[in-house]
Steps between C-alpha positions, in 0.01 A plus 500: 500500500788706426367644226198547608634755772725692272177557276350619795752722564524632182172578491512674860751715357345649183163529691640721735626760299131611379276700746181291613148614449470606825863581664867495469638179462901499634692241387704307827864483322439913311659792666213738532449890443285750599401824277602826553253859519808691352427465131770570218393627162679475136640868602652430857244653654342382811192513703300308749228290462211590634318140467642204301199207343553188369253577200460088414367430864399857535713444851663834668876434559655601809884539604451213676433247246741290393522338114735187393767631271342406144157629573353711251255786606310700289425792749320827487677809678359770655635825601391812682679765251557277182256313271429192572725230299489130397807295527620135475778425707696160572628420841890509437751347763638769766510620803210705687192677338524441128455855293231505279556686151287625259394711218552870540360686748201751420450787756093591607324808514344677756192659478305663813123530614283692753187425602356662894442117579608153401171390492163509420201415643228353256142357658709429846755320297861661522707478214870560460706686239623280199760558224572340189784535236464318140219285636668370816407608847803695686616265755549611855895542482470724189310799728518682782218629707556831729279675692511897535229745695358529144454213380709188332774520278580186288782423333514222232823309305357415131711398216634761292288501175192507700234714322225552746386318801174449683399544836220325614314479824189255532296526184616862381817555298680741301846499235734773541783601289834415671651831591783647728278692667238391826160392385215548755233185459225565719266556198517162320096429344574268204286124618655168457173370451632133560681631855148675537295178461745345744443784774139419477511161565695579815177677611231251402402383893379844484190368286445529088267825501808665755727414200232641217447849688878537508535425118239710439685796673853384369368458110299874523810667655803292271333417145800691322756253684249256421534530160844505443489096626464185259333300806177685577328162353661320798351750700178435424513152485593487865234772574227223337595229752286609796247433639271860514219656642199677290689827571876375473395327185356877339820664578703202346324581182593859525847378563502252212363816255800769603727194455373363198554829305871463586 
């Protein structure tokens, strides 16, 4: 029976030093440790976190979690003025919030926006202003929204090397060149065609031939956007599910012939 519990125990102990599936497991006879915001990198510097993620259980991190000393984390750091880092950290024995260190420390870029409003209204659906850096959407902590008698200035944190960004706002969307001076966006006409099927669907209670007169008017008035996208076949393919009158079914097959020549 001895035995038996000092295999137990053993086995309690190595167990707890790995985080569970679904939480943090502490370990009854480990000091514990909490993380830090104030991150250190290789330089010295320091800055605070803006949002700290446990990127194997995808699990934000607060200041008031506490970790066994042993645990390893493999955590993803986020910052409102610096790049966004990866780092794998150990909890170490100490006292207090442990300091988190990592790689070195790259500085963002702002770039700024005006548009008269932060929206737009498409078909009775309202759409917000969107921004995107290398493929990834600008999260909310990375921009700042103010409001002036003319209109709304935005400004945006994107890493340094960025190229050009895009601004979206329901189906329409434009690239610009990241500059140092103000860009005004009101005027963005490129079609996401995919975002554009999507908008459609959000409008289909309204009845198949409501959805066919509005393509009609949309494809007349936007065939050079049109072109410029590799999904007008997707596009049509939805357009081919329903259901149509005599009429509806006429103008689908004008539809079909503007799109087809795409």
């Amino acid at each position: 029976m001895r035995y038996i519990i000092i295999a137990l125990m053993m086995f309690t102990w190595v167990a707890a030093d790995k985080v569970s599936d679904t939480e943090y497991v502490l370990h009854p006879h480990k000091p514990v440790r909490s993380l830090s915001f104030s991150i250190e990198d290789s330089l010295g510097s320091k800055a605070n976190a803006y949002q700290i993620i446990d990127k194997r259980l995808r699990k934000e991190i607060t200041g008031k979690t506490l970790f066994s000393v042993g645990v390893e984390l493999n955590l993803k750091i986020k910052f409102a003025t610096f790049e966004t880092v990866d780092c794998d950290v150990v909890i170490q024995p100490g006292i207090g919030a442990m300091l988190i260190k990592c790689e070195r420390l790259t500085k963002l870029r702002k770039q700024n926006f005006f548009v008269e409003k932060d929206y737009r209204v498409i078909d009775g659906a309202r759409y917000a202003y969107e921004f995107f850096a290398n493929g990834e959407r600008i999260e909310t902590h990375l921009f700042n929204k103010t409001t002036t008698k003319k209109g709304v200035d935005y400004t945006i944190a994107v890493p340094r090397f960025t190229d050009k960004i895009k601004v979206s706002c329901g189906f329409y969307f434009q690239f610009f060149p990241a500059t140092s001076r103000k860009i005004n966006i009101y005027r963005i006409k490129d079609v996401d065609v995919r975002a554009y099927i999507r908008h459609l669907k959000s409008l289909e209670k309204r009845g198949g031939s409501y959805i066919i007169n509005k393509v009609a008017r949309f494809v007349r008035s936007h065939q050079s956007y049109l072109k410029k996208s590799e999904h007008v076949e997707e596009l049509i393919d939805y357009l081919l599910s329903f259901d149509l009158s005599a009429r509806s079914s006429f103008q689908l097959e004008n539809i079909l012939r503007q799109l087809e020549d795409f």
